[in-house]
C-alpha positions in Angstrom: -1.4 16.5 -9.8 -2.0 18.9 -7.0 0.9 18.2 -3.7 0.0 18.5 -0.4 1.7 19.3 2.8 0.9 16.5 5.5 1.4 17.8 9.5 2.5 14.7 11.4 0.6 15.3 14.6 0.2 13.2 18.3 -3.0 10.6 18.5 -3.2 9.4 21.6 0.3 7.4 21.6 0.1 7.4 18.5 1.5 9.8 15.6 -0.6 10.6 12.5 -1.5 12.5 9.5 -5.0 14.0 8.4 -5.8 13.8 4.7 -7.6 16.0 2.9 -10.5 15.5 1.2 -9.3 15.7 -2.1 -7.1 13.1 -1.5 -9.2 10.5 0.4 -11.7 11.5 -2.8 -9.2 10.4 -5.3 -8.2 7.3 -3.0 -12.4 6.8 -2.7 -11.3 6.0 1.1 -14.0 7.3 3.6 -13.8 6.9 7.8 -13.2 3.2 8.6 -11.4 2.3 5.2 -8.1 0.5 5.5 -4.9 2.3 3.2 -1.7 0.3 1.9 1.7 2.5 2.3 4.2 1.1 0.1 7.7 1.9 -1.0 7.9 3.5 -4.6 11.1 4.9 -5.9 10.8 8.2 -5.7 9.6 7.8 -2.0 6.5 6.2 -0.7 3.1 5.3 -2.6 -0.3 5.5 -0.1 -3.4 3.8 -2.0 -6.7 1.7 -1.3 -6.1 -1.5 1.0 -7.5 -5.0 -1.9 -8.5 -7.5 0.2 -8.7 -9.7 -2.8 -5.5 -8.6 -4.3 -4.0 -9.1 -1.3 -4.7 -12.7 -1.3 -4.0 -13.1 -4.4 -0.4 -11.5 -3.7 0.1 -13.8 -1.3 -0.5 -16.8 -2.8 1.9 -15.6 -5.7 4.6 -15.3 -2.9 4.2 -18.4 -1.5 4.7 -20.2 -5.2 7.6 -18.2 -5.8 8.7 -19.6 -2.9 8.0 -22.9 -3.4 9.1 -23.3 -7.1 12.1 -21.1 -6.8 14.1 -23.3 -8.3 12.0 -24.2 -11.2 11.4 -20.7 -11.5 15.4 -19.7 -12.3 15.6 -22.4 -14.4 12.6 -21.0 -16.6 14.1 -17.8 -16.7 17.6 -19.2 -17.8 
């Protein structure tokens, strides 16, 4: 997997980063397209924005939530 140097550069207000277009490729992101930024392990992991999964993700949550109880009592 090829790394790539990112310049953090002024927007506007605003700071930023361009991609390249290898990477908005592999990400099959084009101009317009939302991207998740989420913390991974060994740093930070940028990928394609899932409306669906999103939602899905949510709704999970909010169960969890809700059934907590049951749920540590299943897991006993």
């Amino acid at each position: 997997m090829q790394h790539f140097s990112l310049k953090i550069i002024q927007i506007g207000n605003s700071l930023g980063v361009t991609l390249p277009k290898e990477a908005l490729a592999a990400l099959k992101a084009e101009k317009g397209d939302t991207l998740t930024l989420t913390p991974a392990p060994d740093g930070f992991r940028l990928g394609s924005y899932d409306a669906e999964k999103s939602k899905q993700l949510e709704v999970a949550r909010k169960v969890m939530k809700n059934r907590r109880h049951a749920l540590r009592e299943l897991a006993k």
